[in-house]
mmCIF file of the N, C-alpha and C atoms, coordinates in Angstrom:
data_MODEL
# 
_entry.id   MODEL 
# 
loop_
_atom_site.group_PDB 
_atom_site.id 
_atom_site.type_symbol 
_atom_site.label_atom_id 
_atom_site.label_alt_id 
_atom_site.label_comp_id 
_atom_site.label_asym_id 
_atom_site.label_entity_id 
_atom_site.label_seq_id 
_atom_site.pdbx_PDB_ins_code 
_atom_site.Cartn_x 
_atom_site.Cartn_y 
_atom_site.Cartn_z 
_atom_site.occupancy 
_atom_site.B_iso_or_equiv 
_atom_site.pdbx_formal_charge 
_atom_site.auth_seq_id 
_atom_site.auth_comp_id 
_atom_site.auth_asym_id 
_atom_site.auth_atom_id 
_atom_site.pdbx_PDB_model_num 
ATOM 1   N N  . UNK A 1 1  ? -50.688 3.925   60.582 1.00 0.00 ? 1  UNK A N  1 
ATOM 2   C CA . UNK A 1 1  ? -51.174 2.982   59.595 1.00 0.00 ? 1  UNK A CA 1 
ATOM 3   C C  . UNK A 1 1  ? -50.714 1.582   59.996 1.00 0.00 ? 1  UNK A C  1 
ATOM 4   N N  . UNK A 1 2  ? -51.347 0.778   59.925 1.00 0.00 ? 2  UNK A N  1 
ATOM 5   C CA . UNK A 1 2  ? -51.431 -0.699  60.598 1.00 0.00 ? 2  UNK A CA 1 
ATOM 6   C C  . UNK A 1 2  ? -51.041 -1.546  59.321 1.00 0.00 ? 2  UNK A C  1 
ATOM 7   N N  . UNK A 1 3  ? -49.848 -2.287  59.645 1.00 0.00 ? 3  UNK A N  1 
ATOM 8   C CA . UNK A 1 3  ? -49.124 -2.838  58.606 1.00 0.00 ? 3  UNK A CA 1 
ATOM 9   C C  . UNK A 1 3  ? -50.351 -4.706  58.414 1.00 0.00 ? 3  UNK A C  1 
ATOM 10  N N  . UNK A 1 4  ? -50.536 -4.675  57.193 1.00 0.00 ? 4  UNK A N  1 
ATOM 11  C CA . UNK A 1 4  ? -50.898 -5.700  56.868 1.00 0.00 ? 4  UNK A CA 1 
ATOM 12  C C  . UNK A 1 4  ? -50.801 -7.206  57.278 1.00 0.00 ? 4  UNK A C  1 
ATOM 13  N N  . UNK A 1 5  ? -51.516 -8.015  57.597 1.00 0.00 ? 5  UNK A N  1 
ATOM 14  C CA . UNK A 1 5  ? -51.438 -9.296  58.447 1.00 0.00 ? 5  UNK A CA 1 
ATOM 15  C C  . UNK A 1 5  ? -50.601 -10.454 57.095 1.00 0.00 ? 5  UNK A C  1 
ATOM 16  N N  . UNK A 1 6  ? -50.903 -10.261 55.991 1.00 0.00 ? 6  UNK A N  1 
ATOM 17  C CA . UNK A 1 6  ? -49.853 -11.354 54.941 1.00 0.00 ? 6  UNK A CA 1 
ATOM 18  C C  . UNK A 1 6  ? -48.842 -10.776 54.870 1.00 0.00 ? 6  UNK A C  1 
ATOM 19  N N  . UNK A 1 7  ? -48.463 -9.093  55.300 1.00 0.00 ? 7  UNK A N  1 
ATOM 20  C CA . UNK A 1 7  ? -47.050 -8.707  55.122 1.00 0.00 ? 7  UNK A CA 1 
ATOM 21  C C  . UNK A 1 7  ? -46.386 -8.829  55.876 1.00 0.00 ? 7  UNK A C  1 
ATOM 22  N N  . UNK A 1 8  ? -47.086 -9.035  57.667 1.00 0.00 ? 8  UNK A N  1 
ATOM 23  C CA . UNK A 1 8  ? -46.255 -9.597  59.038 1.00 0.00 ? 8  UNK A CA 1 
ATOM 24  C C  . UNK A 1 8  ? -45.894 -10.975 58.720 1.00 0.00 ? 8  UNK A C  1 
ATOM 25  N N  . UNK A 1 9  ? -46.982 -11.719 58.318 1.00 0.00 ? 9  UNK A N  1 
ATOM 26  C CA . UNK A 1 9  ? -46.422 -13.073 58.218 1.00 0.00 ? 9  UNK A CA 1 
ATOM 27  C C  . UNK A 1 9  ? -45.203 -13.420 57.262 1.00 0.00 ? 9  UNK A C  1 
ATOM 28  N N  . UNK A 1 10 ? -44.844 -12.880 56.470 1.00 0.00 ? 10 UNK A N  1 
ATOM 29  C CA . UNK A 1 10 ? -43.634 -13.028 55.232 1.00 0.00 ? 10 UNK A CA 1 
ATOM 30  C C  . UNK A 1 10 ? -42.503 -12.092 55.622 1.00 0.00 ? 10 UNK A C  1 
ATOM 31  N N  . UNK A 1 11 ? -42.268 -10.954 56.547 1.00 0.00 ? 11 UNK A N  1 
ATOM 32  C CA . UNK A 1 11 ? -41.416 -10.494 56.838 1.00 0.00 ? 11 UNK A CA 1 
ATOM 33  C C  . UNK A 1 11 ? -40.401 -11.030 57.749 1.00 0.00 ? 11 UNK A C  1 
ATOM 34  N N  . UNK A 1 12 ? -39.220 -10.987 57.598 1.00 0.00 ? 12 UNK A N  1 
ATOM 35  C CA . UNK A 1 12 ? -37.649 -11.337 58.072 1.00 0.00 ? 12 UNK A CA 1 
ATOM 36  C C  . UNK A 1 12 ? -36.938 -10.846 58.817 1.00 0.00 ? 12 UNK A C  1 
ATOM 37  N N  . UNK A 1 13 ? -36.502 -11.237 59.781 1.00 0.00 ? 13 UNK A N  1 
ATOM 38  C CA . UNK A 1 13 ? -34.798 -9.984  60.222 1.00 0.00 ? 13 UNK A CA 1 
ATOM 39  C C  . UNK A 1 13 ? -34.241 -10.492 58.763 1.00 0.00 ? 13 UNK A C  1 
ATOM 40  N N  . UNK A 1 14 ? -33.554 -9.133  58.027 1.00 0.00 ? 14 UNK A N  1 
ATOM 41  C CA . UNK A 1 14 ? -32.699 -8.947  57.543 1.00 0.00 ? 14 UNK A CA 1 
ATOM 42  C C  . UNK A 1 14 ? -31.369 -9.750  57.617 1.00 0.00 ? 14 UNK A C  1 
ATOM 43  N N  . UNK A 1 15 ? -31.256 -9.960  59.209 1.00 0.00 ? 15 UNK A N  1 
ATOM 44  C CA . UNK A 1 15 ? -29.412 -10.655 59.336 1.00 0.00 ? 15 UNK A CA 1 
ATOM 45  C C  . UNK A 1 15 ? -29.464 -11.993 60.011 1.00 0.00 ? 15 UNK A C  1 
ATOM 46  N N  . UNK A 1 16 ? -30.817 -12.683 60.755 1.00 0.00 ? 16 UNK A N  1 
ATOM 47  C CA . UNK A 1 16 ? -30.882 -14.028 60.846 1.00 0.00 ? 16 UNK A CA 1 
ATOM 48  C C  . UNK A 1 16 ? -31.810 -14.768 60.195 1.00 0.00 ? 16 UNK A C  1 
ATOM 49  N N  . UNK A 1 17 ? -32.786 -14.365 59.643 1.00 0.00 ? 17 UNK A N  1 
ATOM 50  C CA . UNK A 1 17 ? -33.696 -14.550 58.655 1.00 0.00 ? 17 UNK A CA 1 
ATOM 51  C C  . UNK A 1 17 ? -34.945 -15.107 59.625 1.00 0.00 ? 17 UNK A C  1 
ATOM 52  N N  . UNK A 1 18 ? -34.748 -14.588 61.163 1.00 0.00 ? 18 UNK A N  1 
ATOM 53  C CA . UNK A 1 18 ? -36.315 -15.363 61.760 1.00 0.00 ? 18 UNK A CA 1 
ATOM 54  C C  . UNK A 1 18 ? -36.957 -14.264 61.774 1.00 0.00 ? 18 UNK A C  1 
ATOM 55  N N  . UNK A 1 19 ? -38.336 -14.614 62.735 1.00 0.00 ? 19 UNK A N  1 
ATOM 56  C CA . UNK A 1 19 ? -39.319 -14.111 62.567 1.00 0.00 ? 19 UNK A CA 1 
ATOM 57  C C  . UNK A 1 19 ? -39.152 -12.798 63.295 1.00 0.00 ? 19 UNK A C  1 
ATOM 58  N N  . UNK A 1 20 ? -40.339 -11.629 63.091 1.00 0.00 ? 20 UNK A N  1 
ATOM 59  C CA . UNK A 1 20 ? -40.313 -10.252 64.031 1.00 0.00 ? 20 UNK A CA 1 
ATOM 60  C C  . UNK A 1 20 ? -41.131 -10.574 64.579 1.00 0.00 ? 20 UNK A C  1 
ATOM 61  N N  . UNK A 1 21 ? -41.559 -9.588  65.790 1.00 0.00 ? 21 UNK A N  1 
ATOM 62  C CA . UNK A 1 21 ? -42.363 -9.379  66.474 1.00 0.00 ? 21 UNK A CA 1 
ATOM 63  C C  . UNK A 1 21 ? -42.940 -7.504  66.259 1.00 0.00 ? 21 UNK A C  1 
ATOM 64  N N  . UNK A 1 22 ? -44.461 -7.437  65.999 1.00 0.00 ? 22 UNK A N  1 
ATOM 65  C CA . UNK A 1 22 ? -44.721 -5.974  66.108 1.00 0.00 ? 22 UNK A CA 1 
ATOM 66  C C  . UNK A 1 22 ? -44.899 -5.528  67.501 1.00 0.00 ? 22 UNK A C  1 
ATOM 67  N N  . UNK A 1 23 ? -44.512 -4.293  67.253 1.00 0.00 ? 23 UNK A N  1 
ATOM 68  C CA . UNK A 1 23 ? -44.184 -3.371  68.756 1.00 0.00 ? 23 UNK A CA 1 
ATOM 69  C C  . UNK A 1 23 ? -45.348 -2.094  68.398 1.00 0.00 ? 23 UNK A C  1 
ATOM 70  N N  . UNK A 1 24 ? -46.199 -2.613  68.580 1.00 0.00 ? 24 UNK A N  1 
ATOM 71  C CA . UNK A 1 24 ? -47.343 -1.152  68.593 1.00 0.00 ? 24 UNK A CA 1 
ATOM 72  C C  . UNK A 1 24 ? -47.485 -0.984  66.815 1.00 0.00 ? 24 UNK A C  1 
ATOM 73  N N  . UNK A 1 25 ? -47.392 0.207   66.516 1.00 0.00 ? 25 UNK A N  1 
ATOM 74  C CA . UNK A 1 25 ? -47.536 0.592   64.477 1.00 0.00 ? 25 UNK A CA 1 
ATOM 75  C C  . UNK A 1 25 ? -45.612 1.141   64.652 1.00 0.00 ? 25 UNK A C  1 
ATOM 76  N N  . UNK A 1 26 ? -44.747 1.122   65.814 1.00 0.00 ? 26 UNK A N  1 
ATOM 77  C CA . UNK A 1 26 ? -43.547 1.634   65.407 1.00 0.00 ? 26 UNK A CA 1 
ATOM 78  C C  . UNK A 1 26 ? -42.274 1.199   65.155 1.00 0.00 ? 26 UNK A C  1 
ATOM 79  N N  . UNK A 1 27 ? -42.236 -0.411  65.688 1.00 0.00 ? 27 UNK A N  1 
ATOM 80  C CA . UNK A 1 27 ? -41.297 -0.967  65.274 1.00 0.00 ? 27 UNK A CA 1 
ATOM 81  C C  . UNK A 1 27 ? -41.614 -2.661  65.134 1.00 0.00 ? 27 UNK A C  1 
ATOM 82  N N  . UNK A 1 28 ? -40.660 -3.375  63.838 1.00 0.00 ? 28 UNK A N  1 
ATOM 83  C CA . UNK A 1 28 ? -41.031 -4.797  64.233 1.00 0.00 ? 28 UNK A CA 1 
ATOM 84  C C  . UNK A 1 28 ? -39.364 -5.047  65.143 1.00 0.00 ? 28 UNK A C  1 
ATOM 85  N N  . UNK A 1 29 ? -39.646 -5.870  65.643 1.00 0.00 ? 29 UNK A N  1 
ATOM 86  C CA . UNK A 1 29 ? -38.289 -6.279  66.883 1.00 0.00 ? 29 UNK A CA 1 
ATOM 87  C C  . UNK A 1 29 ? -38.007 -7.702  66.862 1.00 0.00 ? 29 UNK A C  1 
ATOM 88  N N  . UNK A 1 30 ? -36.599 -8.054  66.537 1.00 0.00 ? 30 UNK A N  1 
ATOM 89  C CA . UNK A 1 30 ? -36.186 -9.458  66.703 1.00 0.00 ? 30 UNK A CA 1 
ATOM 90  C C  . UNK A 1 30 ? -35.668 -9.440  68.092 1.00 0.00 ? 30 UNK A C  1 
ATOM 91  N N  . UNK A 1 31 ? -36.434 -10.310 69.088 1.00 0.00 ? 31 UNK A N  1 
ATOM 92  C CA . UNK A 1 31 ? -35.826 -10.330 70.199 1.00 0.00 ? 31 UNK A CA 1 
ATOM 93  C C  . UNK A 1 31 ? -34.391 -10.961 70.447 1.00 0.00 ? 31 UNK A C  1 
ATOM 94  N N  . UNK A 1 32 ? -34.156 -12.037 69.685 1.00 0.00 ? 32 UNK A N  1 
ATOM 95  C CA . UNK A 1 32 ? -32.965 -13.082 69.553 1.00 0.00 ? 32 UNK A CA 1 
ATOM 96  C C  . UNK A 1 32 ? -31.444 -12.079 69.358 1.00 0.00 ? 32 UNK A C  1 
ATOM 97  N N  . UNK A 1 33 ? -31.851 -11.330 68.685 1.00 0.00 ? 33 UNK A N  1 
ATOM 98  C CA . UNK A 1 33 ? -30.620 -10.570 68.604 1.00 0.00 ? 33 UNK A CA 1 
ATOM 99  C C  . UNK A 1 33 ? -30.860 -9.046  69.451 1.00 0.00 ? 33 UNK A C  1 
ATOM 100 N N  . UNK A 1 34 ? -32.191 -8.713  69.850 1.00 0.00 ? 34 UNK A N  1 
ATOM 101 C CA . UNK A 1 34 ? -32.016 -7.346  70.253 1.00 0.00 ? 34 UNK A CA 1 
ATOM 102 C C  . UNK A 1 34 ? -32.045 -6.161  69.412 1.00 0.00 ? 34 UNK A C  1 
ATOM 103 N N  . UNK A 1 35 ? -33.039 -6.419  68.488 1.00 0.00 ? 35 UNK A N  1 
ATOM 104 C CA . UNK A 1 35 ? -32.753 -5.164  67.406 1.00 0.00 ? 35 UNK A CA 1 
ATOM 105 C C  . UNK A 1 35 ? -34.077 -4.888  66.561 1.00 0.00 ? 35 UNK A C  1 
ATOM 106 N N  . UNK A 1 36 ? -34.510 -3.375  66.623 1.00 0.00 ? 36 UNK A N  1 
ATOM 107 C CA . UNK A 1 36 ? -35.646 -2.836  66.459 1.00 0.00 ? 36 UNK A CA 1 
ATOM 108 C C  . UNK A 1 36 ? -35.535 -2.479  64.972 1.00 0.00 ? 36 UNK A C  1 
ATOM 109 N N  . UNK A 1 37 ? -36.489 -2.416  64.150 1.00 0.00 ? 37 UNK A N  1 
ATOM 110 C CA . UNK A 1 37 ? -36.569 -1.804  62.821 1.00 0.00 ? 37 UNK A CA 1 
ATOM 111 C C  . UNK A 1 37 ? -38.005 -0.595  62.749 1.00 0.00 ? 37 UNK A C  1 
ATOM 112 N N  . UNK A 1 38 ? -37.323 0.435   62.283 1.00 0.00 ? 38 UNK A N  1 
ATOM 113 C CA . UNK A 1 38 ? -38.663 1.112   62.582 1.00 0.00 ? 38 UNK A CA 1 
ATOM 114 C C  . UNK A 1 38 ? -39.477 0.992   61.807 1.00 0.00 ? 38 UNK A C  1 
ATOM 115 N N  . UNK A 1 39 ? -40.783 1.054   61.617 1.00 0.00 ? 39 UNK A N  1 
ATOM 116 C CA . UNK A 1 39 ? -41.740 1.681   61.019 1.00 0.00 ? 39 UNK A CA 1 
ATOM 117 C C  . UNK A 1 39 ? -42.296 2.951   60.510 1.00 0.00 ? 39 UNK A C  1 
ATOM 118 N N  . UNK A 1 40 ? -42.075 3.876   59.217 1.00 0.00 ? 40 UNK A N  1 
ATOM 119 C CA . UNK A 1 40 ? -41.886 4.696   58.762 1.00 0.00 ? 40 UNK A CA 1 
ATOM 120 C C  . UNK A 1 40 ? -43.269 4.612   58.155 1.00 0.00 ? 40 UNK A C  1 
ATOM 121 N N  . UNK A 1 41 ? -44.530 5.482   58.351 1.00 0.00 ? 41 UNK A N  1 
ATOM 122 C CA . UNK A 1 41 ? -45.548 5.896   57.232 1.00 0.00 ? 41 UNK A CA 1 
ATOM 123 C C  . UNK A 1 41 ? -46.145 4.737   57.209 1.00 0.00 ? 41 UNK A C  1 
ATOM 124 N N  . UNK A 1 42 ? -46.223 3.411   57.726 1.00 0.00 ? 42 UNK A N  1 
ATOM 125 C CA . UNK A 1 42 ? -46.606 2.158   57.673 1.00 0.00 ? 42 UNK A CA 1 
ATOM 126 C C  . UNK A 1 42 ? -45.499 1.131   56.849 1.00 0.00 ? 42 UNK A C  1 
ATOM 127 N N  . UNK A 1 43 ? -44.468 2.079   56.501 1.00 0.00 ? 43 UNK A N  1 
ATOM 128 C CA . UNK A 1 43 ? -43.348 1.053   55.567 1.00 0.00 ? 43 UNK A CA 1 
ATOM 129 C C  . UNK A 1 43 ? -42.635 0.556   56.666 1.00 0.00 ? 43 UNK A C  1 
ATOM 130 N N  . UNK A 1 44 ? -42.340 -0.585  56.923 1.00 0.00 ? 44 UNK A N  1 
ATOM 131 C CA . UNK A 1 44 ? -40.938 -1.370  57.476 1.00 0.00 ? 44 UNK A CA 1 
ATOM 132 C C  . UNK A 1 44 ? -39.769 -0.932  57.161 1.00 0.00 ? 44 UNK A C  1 
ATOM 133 N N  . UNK A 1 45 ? -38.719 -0.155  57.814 1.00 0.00 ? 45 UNK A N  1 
ATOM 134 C CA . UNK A 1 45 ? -37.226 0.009   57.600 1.00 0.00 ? 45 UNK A CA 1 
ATOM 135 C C  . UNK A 1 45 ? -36.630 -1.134  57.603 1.00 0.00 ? 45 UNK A C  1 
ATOM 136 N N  . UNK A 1 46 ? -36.287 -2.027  57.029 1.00 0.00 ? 46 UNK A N  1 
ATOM 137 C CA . UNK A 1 46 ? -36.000 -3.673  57.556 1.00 0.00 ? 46 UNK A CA 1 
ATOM 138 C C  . UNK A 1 46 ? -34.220 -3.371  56.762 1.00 0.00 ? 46 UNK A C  1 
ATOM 139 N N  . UNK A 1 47 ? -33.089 -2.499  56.980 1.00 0.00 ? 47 UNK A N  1 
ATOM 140 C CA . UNK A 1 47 ? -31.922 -2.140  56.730 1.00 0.00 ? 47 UNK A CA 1 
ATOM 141 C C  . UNK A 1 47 ? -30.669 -2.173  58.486 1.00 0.00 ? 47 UNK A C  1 
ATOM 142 N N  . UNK A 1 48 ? -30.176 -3.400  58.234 1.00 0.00 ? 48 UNK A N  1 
ATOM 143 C CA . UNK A 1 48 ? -29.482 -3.410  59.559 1.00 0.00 ? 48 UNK A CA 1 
ATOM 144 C C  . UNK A 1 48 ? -28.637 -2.421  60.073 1.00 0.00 ? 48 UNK A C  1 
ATOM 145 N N  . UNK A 1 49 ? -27.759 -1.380  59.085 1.00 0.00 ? 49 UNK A N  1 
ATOM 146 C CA . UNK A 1 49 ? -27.439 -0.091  59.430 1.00 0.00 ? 49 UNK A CA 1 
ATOM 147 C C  . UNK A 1 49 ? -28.695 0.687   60.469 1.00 0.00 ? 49 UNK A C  1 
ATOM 148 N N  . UNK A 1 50 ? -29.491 0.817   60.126 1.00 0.00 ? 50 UNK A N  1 
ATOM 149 C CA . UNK A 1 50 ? -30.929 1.837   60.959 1.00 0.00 ? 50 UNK A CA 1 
ATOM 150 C C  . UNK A 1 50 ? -31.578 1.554   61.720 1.00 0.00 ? 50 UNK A C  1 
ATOM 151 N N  . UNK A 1 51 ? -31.162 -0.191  62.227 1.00 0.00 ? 51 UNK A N  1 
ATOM 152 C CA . UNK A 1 51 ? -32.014 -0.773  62.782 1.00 0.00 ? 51 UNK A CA 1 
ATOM 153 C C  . UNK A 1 51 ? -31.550 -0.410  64.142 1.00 0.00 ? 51 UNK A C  1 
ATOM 154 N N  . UNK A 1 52 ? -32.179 -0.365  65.677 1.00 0.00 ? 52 UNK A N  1 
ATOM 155 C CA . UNK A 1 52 ? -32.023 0.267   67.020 1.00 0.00 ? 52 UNK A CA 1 
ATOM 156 C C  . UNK A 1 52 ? -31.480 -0.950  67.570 1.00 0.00 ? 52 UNK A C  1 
ATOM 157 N N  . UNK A 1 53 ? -29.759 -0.807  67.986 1.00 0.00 ? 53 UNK A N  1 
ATOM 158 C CA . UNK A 1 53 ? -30.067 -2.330  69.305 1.00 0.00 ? 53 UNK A CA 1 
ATOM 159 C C  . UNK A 1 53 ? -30.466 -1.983  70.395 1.00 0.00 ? 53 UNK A C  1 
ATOM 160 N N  . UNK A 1 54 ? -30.859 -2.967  71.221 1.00 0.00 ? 54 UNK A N  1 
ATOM 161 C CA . UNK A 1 54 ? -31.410 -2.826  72.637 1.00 0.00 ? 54 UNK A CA 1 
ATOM 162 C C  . UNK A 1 54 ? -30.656 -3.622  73.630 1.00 0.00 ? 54 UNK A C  1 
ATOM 163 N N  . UNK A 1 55 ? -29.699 -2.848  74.079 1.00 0.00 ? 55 UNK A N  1 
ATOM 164 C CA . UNK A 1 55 ? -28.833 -3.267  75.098 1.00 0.00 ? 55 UNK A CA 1 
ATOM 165 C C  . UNK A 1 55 ? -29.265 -3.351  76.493 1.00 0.00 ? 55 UNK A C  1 
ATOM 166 N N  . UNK A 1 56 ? -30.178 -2.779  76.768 1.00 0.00 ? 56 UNK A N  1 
ATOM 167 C CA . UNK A 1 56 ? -30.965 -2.702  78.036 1.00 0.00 ? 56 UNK A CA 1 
ATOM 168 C C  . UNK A 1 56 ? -31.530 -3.532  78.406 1.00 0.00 ? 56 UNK A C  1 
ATOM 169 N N  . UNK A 1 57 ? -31.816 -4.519  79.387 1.00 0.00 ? 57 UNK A N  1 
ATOM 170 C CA . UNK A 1 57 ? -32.459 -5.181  79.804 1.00 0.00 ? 57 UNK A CA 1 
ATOM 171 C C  . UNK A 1 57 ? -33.969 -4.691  80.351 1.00 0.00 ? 57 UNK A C  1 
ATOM 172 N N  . UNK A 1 58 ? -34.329 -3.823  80.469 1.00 0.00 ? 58 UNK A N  1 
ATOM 173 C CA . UNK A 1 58 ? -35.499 -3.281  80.770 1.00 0.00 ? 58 UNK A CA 1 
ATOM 174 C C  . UNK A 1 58 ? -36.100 -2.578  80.117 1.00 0.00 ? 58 UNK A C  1 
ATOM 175 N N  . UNK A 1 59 ? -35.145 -2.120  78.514 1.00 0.00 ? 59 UNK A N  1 
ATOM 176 C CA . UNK A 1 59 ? -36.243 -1.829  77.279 1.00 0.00 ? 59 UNK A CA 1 
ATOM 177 C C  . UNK A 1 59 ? -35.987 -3.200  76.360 1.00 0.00 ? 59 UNK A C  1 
ATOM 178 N N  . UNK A 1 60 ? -35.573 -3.816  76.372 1.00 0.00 ? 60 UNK A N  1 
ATOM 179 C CA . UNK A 1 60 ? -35.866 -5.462  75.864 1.00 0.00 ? 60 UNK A CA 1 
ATOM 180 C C  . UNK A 1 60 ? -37.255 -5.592  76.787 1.00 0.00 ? 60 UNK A C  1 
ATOM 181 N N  . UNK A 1 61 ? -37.637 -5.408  77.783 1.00 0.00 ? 61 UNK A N  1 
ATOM 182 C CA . UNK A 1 61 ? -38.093 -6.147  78.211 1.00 0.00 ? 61 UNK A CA 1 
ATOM 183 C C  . UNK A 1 61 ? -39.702 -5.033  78.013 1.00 0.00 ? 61 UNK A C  1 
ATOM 184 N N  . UNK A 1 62 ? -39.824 -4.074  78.177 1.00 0.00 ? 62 UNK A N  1 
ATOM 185 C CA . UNK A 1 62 ? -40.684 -3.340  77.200 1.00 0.00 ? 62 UNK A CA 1 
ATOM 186 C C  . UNK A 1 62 ? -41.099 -3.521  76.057 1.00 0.00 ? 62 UNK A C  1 
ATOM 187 N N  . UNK A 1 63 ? -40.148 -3.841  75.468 1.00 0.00 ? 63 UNK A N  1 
ATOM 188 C CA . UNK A 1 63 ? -40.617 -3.962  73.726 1.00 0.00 ? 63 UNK A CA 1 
ATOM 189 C C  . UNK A 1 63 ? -41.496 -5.281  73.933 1.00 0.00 ? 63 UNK A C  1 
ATOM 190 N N  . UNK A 1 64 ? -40.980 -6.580  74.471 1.00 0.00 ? 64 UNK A N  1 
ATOM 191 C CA . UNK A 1 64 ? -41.731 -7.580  74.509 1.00 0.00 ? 64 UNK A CA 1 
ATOM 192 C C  . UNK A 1 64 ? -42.684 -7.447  74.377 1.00 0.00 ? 64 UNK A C  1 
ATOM 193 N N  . UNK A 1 65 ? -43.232 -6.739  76.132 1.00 0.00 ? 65 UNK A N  1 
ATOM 194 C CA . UNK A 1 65 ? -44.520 -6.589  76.852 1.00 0.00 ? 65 UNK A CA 1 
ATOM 195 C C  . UNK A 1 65 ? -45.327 -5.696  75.735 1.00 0.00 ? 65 UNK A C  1 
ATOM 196 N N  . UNK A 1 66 ? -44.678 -4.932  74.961 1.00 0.00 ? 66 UNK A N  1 
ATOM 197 C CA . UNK A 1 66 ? -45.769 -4.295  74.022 1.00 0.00 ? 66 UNK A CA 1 
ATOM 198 C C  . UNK A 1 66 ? -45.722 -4.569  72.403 1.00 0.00 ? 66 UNK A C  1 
ATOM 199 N N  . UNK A 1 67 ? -45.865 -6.081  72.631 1.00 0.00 ? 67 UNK A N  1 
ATOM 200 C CA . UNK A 1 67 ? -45.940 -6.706  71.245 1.00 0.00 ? 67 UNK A CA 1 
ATOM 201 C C  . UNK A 1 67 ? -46.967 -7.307  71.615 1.00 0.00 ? 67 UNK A C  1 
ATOM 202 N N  . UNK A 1 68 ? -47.840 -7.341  69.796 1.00 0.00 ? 68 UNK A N  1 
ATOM 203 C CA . UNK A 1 68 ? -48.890 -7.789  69.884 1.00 0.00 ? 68 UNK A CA 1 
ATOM 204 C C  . UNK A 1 68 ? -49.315 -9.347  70.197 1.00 0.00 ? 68 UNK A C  1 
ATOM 205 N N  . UNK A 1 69 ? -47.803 -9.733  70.309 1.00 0.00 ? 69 UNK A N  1 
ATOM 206 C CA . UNK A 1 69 ? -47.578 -11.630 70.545 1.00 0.00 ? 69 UNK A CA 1 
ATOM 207 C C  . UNK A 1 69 ? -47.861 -12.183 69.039 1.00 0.00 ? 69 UNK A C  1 
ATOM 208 N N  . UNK A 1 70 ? -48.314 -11.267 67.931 1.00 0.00 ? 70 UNK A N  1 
ATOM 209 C CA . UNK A 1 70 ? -48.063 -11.869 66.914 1.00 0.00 ? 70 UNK A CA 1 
ATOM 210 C C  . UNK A 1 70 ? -46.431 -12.215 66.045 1.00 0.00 ? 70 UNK A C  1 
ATOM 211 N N  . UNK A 1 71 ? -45.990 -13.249 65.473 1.00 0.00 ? 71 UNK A N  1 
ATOM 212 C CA . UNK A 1 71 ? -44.744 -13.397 65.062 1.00 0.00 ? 71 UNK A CA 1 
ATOM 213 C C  . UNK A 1 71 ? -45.146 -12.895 63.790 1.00 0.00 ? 71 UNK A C  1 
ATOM 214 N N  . UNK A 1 72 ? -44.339 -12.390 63.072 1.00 0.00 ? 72 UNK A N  1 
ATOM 215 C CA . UNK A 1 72 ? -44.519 -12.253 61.638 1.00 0.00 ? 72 UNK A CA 1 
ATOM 216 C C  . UNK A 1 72 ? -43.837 -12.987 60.676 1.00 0.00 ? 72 UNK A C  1 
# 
């Protein structure tokens, strides 16, 4: 389920308050800090406990490449 275009635009990181980036329908991703929130049923997990970091330099760099380049 494909999360809504006024609900990308108004959504937050949780812990710096900028923008996400969507990663396919499964996660939105703040690149600045490295940290994935999943997407559940089309709901946003947006809870920094659950959220995935990405310590990797080469799945940082994945997630990028498979964002839609929209900010939310």
């Amino acid at each position: 389920m494909a999360l809504d275009e006024k609900l990308l635009d108004i959504l937050v990181c949780p812990q710096d308050r900028g923008p996400l980036l969507l990663v396919g329908d499964e996660y939105l991703y703040n690149p600045r800090l490295r940290r994935a929130y999943r997407i559940d049923d089309g709901i946003p997990v947006l809870l920094i406990d659950e959220a995935v970091d990405i310590t990797d330099d080469a799945e940082h760099k994945r997630m990028l490449d498979r964002t839609s380049g929209d900010v939310g």
